[in-house]
C-alpha positions as CSV (number, residue, x, y, z in Angstrom):
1,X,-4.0,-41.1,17.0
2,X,-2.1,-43.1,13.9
3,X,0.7,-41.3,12.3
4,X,-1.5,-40.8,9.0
5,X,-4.2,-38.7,10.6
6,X,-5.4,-35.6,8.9
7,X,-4.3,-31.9,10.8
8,X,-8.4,-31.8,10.3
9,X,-9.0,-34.3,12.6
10,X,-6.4,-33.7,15.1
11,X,-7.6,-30.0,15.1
12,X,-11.4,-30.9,15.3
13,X,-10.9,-31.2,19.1
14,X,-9.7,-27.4,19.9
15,X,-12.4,-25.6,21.5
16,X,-12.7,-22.0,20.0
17,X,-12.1,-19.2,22.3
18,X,-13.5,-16.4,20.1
19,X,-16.8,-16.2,19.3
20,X,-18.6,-14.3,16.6
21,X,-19.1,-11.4,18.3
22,X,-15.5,-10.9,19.3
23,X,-14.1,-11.2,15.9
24,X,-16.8,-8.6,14.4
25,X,-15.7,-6.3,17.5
26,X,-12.1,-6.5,16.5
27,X,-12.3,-6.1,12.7
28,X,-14.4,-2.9,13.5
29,X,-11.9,-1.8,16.0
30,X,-8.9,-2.9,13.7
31,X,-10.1,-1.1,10.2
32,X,-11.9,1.7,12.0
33,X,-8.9,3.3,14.6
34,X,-9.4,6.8,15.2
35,X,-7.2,8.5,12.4
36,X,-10.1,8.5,10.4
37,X,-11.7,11.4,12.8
38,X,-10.7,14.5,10.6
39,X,-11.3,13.0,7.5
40,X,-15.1,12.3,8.2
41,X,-16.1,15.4,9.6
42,X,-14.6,17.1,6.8
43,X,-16.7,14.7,4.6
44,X,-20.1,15.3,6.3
45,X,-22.6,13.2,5.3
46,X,-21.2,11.9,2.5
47,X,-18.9,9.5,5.0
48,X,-21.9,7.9,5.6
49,X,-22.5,6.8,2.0
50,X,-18.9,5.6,1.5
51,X,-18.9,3.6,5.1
52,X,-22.6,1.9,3.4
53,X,-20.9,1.1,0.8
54,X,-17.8,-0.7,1.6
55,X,-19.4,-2.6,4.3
56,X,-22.0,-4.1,1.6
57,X,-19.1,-4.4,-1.3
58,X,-16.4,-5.0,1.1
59,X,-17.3,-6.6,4.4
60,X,-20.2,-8.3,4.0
61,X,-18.5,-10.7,1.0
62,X,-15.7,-11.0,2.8
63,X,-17.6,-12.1,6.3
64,X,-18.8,-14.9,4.0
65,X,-16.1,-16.1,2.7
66,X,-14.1,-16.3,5.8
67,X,-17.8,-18.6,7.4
68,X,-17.7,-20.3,4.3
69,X,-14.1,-21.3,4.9
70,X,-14.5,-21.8,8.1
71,X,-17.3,-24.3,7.7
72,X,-15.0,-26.1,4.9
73,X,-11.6,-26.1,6.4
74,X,-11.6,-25.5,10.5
75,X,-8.3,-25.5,10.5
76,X,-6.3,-23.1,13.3
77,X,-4.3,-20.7,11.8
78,X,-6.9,-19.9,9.1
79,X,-6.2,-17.5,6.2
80,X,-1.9,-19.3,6.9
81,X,-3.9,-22.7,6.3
82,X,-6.4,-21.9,3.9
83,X,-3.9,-19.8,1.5
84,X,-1.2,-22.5,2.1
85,X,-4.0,-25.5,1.1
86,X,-5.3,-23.5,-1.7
87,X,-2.3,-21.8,-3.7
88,X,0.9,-23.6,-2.0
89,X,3.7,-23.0,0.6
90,X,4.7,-19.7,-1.2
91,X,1.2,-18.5,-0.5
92,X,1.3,-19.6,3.0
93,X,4.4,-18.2,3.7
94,X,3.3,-14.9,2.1
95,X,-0.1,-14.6,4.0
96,X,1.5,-15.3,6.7
């Protein structure tokens, strides 16, 4: 590779080792955890509502952005690369 290559190209050769699936599995697992318990059987039925409506005002715009993203800029490291290409180091630094 020349010395001038782009960290696109030279990263457009890693395979990825998570799939879809996986990453869905760990954002549920990561944002759901088990304190919330006690807080939604207190709620009742009206946890249900809340949960519908942050994964369509919440999740569902941010699932595309990250695809979106990912589609533009398959870069590894990904929100590090993406806020560090899109705002600065600072950014970068500060995602990171």
């Amino acid at each position: 590779m020349t010395a001038g290559a782009s960290g696109a190209e030279e990263q457009a050769g890693l395979r990825k080792q998570l799939g879809l699936t996986d990453l869905v599995l760990a954002q549920v697992l990561c944002v759901v955890g088990s304190s919330w318990v006690g807080i939604a059987a207190k709620l009742g039925r009206a946890h249900v509502a809340f949960w519908v409506g942050a994964i369509v005002l919440f999740y569902l715009p941010l699932a595309a952005v990250v695809i979106w993203l990912n589609r533009l800029m398959p870069l590894e490291g990904g929100l590090y690369q993406w806020a560090k290409l899109g705002f600065g180091d600072l950014a970068g630094f500060l995602t990171a």
